[in-house]
C-alpha positions in Angstrom: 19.4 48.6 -44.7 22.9 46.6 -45.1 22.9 43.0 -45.4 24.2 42.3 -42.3 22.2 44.1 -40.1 19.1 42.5 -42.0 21.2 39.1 -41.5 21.3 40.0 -37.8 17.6 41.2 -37.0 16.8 37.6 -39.2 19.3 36.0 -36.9 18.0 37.5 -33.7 14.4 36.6 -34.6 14.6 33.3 -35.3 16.8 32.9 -31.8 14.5 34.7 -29.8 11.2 33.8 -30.7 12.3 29.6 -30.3 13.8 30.5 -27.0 11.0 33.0 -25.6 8.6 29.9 -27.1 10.4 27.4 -25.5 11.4 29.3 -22.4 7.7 29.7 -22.2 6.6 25.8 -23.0 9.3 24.7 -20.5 7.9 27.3 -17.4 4.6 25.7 -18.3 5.3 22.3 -18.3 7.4 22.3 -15.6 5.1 24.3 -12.9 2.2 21.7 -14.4 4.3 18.3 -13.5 5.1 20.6 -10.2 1.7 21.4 -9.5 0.4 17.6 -10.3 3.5 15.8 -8.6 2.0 17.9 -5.3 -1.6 16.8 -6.5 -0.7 13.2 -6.6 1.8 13.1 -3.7 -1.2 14.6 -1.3 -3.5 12.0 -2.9 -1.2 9.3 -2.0 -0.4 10.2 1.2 -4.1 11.1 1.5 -4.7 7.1 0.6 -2.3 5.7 2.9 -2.9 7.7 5.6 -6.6 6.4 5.8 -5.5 2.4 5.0 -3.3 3.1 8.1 -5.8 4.8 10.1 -8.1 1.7 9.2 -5.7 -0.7 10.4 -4.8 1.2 13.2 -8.3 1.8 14.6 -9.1 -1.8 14.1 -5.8 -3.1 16.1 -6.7 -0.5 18.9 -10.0 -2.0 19.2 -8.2 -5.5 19.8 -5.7 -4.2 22.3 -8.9 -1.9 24.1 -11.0 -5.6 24.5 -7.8 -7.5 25.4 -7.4 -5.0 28.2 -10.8 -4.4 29.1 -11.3 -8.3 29.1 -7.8 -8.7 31.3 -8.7 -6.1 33.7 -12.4 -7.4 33.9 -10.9 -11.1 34.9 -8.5 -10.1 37.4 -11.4 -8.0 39.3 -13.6 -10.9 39.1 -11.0 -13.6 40.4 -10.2 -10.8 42.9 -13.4 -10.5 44.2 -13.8 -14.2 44.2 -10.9 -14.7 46.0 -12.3 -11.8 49.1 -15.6 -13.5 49.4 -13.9 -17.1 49.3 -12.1 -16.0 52.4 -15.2 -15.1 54.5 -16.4 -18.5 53.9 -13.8 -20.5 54.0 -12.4 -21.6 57.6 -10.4 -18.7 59.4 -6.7 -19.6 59.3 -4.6 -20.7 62.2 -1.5 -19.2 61.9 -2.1 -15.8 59.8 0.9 -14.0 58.4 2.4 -10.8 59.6 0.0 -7.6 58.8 1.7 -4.4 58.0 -0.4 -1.3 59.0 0.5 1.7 57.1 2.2 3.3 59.7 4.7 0.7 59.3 5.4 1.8 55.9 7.0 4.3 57.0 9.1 3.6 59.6 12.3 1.9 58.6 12.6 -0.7 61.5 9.0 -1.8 60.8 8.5 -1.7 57.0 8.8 -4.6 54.7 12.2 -6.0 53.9 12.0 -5.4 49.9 10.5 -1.6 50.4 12.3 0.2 47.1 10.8 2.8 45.0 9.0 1.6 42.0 9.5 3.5 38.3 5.5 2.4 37.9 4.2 4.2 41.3 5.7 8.3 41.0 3.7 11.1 42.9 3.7 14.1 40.7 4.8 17.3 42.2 2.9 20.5 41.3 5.2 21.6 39.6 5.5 18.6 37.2 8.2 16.9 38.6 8.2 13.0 39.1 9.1 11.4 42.7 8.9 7.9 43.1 7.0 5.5 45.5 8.3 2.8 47.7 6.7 0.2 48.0 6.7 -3.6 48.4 5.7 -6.1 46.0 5.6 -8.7 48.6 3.1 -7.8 51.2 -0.1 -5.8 51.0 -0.6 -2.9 53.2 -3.8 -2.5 56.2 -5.4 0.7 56.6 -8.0 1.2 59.3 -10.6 4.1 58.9 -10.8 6.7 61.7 -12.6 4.9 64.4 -12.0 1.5 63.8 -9.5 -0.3 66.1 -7.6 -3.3 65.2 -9.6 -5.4 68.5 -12.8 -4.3 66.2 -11.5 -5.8 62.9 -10.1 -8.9 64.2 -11.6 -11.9 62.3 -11.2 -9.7 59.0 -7.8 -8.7 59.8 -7.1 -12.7 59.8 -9.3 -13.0 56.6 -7.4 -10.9 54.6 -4.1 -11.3 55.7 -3.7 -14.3 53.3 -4.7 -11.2 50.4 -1.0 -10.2 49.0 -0.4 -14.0 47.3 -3.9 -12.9 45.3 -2.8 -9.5 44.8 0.3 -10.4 43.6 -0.3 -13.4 41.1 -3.4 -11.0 39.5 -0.6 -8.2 38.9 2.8 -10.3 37.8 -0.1 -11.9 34.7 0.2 -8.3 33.4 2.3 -6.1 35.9 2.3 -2.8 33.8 -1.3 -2.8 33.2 -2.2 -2.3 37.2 -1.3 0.6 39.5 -2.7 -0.7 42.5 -5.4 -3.6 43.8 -7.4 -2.9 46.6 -10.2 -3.8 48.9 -12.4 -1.7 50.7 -14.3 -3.6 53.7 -17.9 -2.4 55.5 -16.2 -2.8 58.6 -13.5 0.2 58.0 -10.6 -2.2 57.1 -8.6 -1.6 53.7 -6.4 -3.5 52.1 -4.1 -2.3 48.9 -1.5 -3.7 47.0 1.3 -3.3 46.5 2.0 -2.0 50.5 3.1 1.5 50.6 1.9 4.3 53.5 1.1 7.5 52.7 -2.9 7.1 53.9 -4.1 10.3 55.5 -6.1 10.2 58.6 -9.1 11.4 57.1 -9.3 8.8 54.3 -12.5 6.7 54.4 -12.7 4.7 51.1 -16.7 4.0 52.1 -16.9 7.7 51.2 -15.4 7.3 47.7 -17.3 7.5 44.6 -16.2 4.2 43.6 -17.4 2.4 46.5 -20.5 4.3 47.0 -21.4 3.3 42.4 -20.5 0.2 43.0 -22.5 -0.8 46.0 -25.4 1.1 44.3 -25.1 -0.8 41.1 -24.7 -4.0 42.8 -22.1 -4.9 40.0 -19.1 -3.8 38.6 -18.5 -0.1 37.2 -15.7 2.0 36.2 -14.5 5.8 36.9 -11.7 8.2 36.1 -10.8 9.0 39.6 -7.7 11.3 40.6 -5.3 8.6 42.5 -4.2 9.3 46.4 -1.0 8.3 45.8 0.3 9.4 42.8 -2.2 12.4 42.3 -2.6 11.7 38.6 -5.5 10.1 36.6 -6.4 6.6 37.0 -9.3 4.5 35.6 -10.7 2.3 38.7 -12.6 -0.6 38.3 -14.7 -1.4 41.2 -16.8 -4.6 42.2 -19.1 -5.1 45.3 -18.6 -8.4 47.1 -20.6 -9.9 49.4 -20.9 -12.4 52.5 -22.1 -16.3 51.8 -25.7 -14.8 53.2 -25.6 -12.4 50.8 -24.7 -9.4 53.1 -22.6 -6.5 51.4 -19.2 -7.4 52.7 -17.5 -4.6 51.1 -16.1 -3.5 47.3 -12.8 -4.7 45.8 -11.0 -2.5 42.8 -7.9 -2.3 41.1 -6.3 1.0 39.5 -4.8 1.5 36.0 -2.7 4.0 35.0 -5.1 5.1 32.2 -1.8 6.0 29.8 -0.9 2.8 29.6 -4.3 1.8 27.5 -1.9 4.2 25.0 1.3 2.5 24.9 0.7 -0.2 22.4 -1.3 2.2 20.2 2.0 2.8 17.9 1.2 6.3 16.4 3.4 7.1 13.8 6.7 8.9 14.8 5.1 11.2 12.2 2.3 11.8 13.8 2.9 11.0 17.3 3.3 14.7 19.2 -0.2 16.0 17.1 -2.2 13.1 17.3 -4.9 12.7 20.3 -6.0 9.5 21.2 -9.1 8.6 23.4 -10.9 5.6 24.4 -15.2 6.5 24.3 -18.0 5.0 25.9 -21.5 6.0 24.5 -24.4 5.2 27.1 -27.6 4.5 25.4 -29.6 4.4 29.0 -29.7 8.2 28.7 -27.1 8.7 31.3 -25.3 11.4 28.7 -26.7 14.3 26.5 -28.5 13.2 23.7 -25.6 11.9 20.9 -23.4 13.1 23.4 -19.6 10.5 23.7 -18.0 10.6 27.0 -13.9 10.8 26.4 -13.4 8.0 29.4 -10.0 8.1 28.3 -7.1 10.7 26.1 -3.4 10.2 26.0 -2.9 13.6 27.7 0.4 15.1 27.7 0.6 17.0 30.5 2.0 15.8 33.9 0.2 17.8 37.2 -1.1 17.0 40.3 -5.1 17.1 41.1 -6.7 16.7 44.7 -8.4 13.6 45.0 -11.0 14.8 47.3 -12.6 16.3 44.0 -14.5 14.8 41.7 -12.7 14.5 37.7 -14.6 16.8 35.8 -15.6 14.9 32.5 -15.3 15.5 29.1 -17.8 14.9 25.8 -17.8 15.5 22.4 -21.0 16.4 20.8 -21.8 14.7 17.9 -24.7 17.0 17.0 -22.5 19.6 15.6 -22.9 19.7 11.7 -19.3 18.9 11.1 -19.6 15.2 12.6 -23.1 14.2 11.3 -21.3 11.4 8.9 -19.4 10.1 12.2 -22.6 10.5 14.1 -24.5 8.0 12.1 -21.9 5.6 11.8 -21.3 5.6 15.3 -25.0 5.3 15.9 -25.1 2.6 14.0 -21.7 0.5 15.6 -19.4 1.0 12.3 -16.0 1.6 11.8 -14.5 4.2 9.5 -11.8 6.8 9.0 -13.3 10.7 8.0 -12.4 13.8 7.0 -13.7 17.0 8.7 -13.4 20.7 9.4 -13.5 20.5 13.0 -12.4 22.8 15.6 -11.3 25.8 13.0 -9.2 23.2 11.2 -9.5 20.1 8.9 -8.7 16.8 10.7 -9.1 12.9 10.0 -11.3 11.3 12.4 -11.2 7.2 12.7 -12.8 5.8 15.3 -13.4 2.0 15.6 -16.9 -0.1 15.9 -19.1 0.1 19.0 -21.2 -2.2 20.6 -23.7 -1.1 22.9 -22.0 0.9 25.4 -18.9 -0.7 25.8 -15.6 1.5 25.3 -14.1 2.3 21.4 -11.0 4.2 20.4 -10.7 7.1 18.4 -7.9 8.4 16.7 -7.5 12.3 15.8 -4.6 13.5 13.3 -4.6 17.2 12.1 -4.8 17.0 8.3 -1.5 19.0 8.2 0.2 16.3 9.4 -1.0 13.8 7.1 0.5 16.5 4.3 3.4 17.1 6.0 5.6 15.5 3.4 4.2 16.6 0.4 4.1 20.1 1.3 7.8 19.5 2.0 7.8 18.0 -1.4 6.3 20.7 -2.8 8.1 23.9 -1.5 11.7 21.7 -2.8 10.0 21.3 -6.0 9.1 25.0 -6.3 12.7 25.6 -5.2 13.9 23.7 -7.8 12.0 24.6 -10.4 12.4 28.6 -9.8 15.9 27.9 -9.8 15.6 25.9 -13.2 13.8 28.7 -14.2 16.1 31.6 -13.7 19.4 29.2 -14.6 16.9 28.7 -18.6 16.6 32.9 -18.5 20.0 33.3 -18.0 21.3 30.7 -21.0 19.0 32.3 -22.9 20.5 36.2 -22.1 24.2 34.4 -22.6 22.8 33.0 -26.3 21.5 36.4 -27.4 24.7 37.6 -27.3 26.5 35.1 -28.7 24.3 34.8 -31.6 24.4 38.9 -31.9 28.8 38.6 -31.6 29.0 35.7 -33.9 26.3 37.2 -36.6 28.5 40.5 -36.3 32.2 39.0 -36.8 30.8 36.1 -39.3 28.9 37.4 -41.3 30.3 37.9 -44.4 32.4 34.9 -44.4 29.0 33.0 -44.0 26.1 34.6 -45.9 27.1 33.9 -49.0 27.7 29.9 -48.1 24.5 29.6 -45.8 22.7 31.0 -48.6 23.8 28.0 -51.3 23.4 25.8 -48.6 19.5 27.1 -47.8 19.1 27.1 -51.6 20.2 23.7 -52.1 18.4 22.6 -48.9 15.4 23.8 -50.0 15.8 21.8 -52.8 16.2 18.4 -51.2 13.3 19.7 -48.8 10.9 19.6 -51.8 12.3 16.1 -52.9 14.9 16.7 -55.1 17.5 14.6 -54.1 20.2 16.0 -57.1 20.5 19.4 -55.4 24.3 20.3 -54.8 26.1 23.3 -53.4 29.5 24.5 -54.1 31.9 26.4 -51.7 34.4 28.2 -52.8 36.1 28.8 -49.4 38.2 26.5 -48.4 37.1 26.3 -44.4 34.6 24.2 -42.7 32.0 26.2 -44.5 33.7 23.6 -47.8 33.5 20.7 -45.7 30.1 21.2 -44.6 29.0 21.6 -48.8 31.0 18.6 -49.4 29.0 16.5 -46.7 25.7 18.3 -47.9 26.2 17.1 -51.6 26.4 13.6 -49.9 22.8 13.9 -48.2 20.9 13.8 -51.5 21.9 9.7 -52.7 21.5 9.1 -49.2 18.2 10.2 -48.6 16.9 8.8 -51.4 18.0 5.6 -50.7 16.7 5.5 -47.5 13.3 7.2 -48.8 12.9 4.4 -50.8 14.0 2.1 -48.2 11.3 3.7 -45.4 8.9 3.2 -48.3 9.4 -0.1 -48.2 10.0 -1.1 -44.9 6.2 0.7 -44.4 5.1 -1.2 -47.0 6.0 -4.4 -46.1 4.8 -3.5 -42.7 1.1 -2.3 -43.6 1.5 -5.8 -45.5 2.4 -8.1 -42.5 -0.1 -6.2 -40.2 -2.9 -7.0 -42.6 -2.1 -10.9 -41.9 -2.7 -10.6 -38.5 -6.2 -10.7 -37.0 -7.8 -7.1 -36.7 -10.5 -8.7 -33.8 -10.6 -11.4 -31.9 -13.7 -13.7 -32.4 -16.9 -13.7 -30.0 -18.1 -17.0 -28.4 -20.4 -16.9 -25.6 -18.2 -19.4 -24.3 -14.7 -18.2 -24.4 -12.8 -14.9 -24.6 -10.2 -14.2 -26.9 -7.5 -11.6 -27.0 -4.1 -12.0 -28.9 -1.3 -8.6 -29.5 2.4 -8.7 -31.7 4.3 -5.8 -30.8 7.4 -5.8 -33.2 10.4 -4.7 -32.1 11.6 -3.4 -35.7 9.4 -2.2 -38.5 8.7 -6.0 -39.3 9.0 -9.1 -37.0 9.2 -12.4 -37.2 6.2 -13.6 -34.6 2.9 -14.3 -35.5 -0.4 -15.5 -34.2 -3.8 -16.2 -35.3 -8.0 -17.2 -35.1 -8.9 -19.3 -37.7 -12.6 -20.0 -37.6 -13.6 -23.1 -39.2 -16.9 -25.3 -39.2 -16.5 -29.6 -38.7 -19.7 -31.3 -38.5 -21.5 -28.8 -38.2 -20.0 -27.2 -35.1 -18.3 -24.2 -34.6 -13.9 -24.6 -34.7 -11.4 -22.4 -33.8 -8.0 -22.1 -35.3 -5.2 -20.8 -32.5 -2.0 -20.0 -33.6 0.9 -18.8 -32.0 5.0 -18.9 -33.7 7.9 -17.2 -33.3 10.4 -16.9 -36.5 14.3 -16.9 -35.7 15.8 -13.5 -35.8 13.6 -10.7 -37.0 13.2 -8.2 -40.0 12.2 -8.3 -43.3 13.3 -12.3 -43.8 11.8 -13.6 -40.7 8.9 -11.7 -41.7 8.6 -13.4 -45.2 9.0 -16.7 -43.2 6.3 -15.5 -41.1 3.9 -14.7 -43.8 4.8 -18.4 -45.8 3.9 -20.2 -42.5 0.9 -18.6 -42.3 -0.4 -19.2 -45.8 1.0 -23.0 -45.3 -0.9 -22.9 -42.0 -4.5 -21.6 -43.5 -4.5 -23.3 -46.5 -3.9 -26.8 -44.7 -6.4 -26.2 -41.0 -9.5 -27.1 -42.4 -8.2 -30.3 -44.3 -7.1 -31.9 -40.9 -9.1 -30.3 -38.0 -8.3 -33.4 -35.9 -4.8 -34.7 -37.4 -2.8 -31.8 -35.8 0.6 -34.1 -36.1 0.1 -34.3 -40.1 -0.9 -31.2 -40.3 2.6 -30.1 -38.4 4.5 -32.1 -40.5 3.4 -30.9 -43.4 4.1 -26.8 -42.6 7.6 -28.4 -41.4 8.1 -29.9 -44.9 7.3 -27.1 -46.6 9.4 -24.5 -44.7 12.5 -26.8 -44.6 12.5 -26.8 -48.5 11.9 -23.2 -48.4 14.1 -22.0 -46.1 17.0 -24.1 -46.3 19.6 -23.7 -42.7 18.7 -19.8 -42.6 15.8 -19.7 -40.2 13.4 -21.8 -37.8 10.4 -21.2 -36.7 8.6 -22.5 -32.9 4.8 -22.8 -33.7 1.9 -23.8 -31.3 -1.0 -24.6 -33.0 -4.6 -26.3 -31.5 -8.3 -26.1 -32.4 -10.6 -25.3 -29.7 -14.0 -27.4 -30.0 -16.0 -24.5 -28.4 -19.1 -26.3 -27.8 -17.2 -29.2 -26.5 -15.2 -26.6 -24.6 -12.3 -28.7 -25.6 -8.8 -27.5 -27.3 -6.7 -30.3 -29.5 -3.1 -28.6 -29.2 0.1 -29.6 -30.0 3.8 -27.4 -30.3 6.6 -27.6 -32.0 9.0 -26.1 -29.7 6.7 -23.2 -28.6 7.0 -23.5 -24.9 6.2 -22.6 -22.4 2.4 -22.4 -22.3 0.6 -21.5 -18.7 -2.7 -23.2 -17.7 -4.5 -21.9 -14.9 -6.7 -23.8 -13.4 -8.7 -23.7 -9.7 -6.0 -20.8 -8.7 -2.9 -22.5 -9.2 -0.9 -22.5 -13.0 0.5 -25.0 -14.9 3.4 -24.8 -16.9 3.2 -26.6 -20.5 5.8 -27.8 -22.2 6.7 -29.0 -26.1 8.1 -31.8 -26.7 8.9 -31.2 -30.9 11.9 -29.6 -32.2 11.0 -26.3 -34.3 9.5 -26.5 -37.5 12.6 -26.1 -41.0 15.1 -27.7 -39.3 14.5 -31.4 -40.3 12.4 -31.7 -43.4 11.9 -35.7 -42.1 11.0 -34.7 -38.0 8.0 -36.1 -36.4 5.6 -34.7 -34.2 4.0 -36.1 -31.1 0.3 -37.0 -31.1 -2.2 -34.1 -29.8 -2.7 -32.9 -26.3 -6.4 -32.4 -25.3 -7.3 -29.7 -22.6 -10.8 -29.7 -21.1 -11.7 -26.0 -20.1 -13.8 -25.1 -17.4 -15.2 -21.6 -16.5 -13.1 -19.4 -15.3 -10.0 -21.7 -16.9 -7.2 -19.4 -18.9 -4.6 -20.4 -21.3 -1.6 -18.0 -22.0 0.7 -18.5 -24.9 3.3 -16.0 -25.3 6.7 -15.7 -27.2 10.0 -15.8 -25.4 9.9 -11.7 -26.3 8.0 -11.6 -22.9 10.2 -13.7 -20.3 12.9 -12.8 -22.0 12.4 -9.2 -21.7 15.4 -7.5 -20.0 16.1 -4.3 -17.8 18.7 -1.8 -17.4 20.3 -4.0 -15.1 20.3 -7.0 -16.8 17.9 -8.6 -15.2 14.8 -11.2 -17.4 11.3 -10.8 -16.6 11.0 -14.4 -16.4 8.0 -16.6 -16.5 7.6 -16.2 -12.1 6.4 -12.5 -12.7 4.1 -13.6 -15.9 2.5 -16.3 -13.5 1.9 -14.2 -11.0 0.4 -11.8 -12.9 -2.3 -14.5 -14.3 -2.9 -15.5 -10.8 -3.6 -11.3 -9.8 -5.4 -10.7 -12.6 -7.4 -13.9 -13.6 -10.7 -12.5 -13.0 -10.7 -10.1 -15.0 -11.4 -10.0 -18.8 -9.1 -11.8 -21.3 -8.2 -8.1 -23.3 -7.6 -6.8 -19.8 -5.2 -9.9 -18.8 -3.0 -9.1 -22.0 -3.1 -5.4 -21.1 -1.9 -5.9 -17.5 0.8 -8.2 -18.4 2.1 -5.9 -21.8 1.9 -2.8 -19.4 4.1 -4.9 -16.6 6.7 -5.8 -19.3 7.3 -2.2 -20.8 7.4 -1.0 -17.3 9.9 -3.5 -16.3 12.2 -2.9 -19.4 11.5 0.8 -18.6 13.9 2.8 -20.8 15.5 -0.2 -22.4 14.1 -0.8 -26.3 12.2 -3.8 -27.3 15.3 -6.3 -28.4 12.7 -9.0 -29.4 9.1 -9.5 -30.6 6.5 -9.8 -27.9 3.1 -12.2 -29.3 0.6 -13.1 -26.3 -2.4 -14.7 -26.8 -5.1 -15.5 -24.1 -8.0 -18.1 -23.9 -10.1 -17.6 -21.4 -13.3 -19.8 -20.4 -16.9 -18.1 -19.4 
């Protein structure tokens, strides 16, 4: 077999196995971050699709008792106001009484008659037509059989009816259809005055009346309306002469939908969602565990007869599907469920009960709730079958190339790639003297020429990787592996270099004075970074040990002294900011002092204080004094937070700092938890701010935190 055709199979092999391989890796990883995007975007929305649902269901509750409790107050200030005017004196001069006739006889009706966007009779075929009627005057309907000469004194009574009427309906006017009362004697009064009555009307015969003279107190019905021939929800009271005689029943009429129109479904949601108000009656009035829907945000616009009764509805929560939902509305609680209801799966969240007064329920089709992440997830199939056939096709398009280029080249390159591998092979097993010479005098010679090159360069920077770990596996033996244990304090304290070495540094240095237990805490930050600043750091430290237990107390000698030492050392080249205190733990005390390692963040009682220094760096002036020590008396639950500039300083794609506002929030979010836990949070929050920008600085945090 010919060189070049064993050049090409080699060629083709190594092409096409990496490719398939990769091709393969990269269909694999790509349907996996498909299939757990989808996973994580249907447990997200999942999440806040129940949070809503809770806070939904909890505000419906509020708006269902604000307008049970308004409704409840205008019929009892209603029926106040009827029996007040059977025992008050009869009025002299009554106003003008409109009889329904009137209404609808343009010489007779009210003045401000107009139709009324509220009050629309429903056609039977859907269509809207709307009422006139007048907000000023209330309208008198006699029964068949009862003359006006037979109704006098009441017809004087409650003539002085539409200034009630009317103040009870302008305190909410789209909560009330219509307010009414129904007398013994075959008088009724409504309001607002509109005509329309038929002959045959009797409100005595009405279920409403007939419940609420039965019950002696109020009750409420869905009841198909006269008027408007839709679904209302009546509230009816009885009220009664000063002897105590039934004097008649008094009611007022919602529109049921408007219970619904501050229940703000998401847009979302809206045309799938049902919403119903339930009443539960534990006198045994309903099934056993049976919930009457008193109340659903129905859709549909059609007429009913109001001669017939409403036929009602239930839900049955003895089914298997609902046995969570029964007990927890058995029991009066809240709570948002999933369920396979009805042939498909649904979230249920229905609000607290008590007794047998009225709660809302909220049902969205989980579907819905997916909606967007199934959207989500077909574009990302999309995409990623197109990414998939565009990777097929660059690989087809590299096959060939590879196959044209191995045919035309080969020749020319065999012999060169050849050296080359020889050489590289070589310098692969470490010897960095391997050369290659080219005799053509092409790329092929330029390529050789930069290949000889590669040897004295990788060797020097072999040995300089060798030392650069070495001097790292050095400095990361001077800081502490562990943090001590006191079952007083915690302790937790991290350097993250941003270069193989750094110049920050921080450290526990347990001591004994007295007899009691002492802490050593140390926290500085070298100018500049890299293998000097790293040297600095490691002379501090051994200045900083060999001089804590000498002068446990005299921090400000102790200070002075490091300073001497590193001004002679270092001469003008570098500085270093140190904080440095010893924590009594017994005494639950910490002696501190800083030289220009600021700031520091106490928080204390939920608020944090911001500490500053007051000396100037430490190997800048060999002569500098120190203040006197700072004394900090912990309590439990007290933190401290030291930290090196690495951290505020800490800057995005855009430019923008972390700043110390975001670190003292974080302490305030997170200050109940452990101290390790604290440093985690707030080292995860600063990577994921600087998000794809490197580290430019060393980050050093340490945390004290009292028990």
């Amino acid at each position: 077999m010919k060189f070049r055709t064993r050049l090409l199979i080699l060629v083709l092999t190594t092409t096409l196995i990496p490719l398939a391989l990769s091709f393969l890796s990269q269909r694999s990883s790509i349907l996996h971050f498909g299939n757990k995007l989808a996973e994580n975007t249907r447990t997200l929305l999942n999440d806040n699709a129940v949070t809503l649902l809770h806070t939904l269901i909890d505000g419906y509750g509020r708006i269902l008792e604000r307008d049970k409790t308004m409704a409840l107050l205008t019929l009892q200030i209603q029926a106040q106001a009827v029996e007040q005017r059977f025992t008050s004196t009869l009025p002299q001069h009554p106003p003008k009484i409109y009889y329904s006739t009137d209404f609808t006889s343009p010489e007779l009706q009210p003045a401000d008659m107009s139709t009324s966007t509220k009050h629309q009779k429903v056609t039977a075929d859907g269509e809207k037509s709307s009422i006139p009627v007048s907000y000023s005057e209330q309208v008198i309907f006699l029964t068949s059989g009862t003359r006006p000469a037979d109704v006098t004194e009441d017809l004087v009574r409650m003539s002085s009816m539409p200034e009630v009427y009317k103040a009870l309906h302008d305190i909410q006017p789209e909560l009330f259809l219509w307010q009414y009362t129904a007398l013994e004697s075959g008088l009724h009064s409504s309001y607002p005055g509109k005509g329309g009555y038929p002959d045959s009307y009797d409100p005595r015969q009405r279920q409403w009346y007939r419940e609420a003279v039965a019950k002696g107190d109020t009750i409420q019905q869905l009841l198909t309306d006269l008027s408007t021939g839709t679904l209302i929800l009546t509230l009816a009271k009885p009220v009664y002469r000063g002897s105590g005689e039934l004097l008649g029943v008094t009611a007022l009429d919602i529109d049921y939908r408007q219970f619904f129109d501050d229940w703000k479904i998401p847009p979302q949601w809206a045309d799938f969602t049902e919403s119903m108000v339930l009443i539960f009656n534990e006198q045994g009035q309903l099934p056993e565990h049976h919930l009457e829907i008193l109340l659903r945000n129905r859709r549909e616009m059609k007429s009913s007869d109001w001669q017939l009764p409403v036929e009602h509805e239930y839900i049955d929560l003895t089914v298997p599907e609902l046995s969570e939902i029964q007990s927890d509305i058995l029991q009066g609680r809240s709570g948002v469920k999933k369920v396979s209801f009805r042939g498909k799966d649904e979230l249920w969240a229905y609000g607290s009960r008590e007794l047998d007064a009225p709660f809302p329920l909220v049902i969205v089709p989980y579907k819905q709730v997916l909606a967007q992440a199934v959207t989500a997830e077909n574009f990302v199939n999309q995409q990623i079958s197109l990414g998939l056939k565009i990777s097929a096709a660059l690989t087809v398009f590299v096959v060939v190339a590879v196959i044209i280029v191995t045919i035309i080249r080969s020749r020319r390159v065999t012999d060169p790639i050849l050296d080359l591998a020889g050489a590289a092979r070589q310098l692969s097993e470490g010897n960095f003297d391997a050369r290659v010479e080219i005799r053509f005098k092409d790329e092929m010679a330029n390529l050789g020429r930069i290949f000889n090159t590669l040897g004295p360069r990788l060797k020097e920077r072999e040995s300089m990787l060798q030392s650069l770990a070495l001097a790292k596996e050095i400095q990361q033996q001077l800081l502490p592996d562990r943090a001590p244990v006191f079952a007083t304090f915690e302790l937790a304290g991290r350097s993250l270099y941003c270069d193989e070495t750094g110049g920050d540094y921080y450290d526990f240095i347990e001591m004994q004075h007295d007899g009691q237990p002492l802490l050593g805490l140390a926290v500085g930050d070298v100018s500049g970074h890299g293998i000097g600043a790293a040297l600095v750091m490691a002379a501090a430290r051994s200045i900083l040990r060999s001089l804590a237990e000498q002068h446990p107390r005299e921090l400000k000698t102790l200070l002075e002294n490091i300073n001497r030492h590193l001004s002679r050392d270092t001469g003008d080249a570098y500085f270093m900011t140190l904080f440095y205190g010893v924590l009594f733990v017994e005494e639950r005390k910490l002696h501190w002092i800083s030289a220009g390692q600021a700031p520091m963040f106490h928080f204390r009682r939920g608020e944090v204080e911001e500490l500053s220094s007051s000396g100037i760096p430490l190997g800048i002036i060999e002569t500098a004094a120190y203040d006197n020590t700072a004394v900090m008396d912990f309590a439990p639950g007290d933190i401290l937070l030291i930290g090196t500039d690495g951290i505020w300083e800490a800057v995005n794609s855009e430019g923008e700092m972390f700043g110390t506002e975001r670190l003292v929030e974080l302490l305030k979010n997170h200050a109940h938890e452990t101290a390790e836990n604290i440093l985690d949070r707030i080292v995860t929050a600063v990577n994921e701010f600087r998000s794809e920008r490197p580290q430019d600085d060393d980050v050093t945090l340490m945390i004290i935190k009292s028990k």
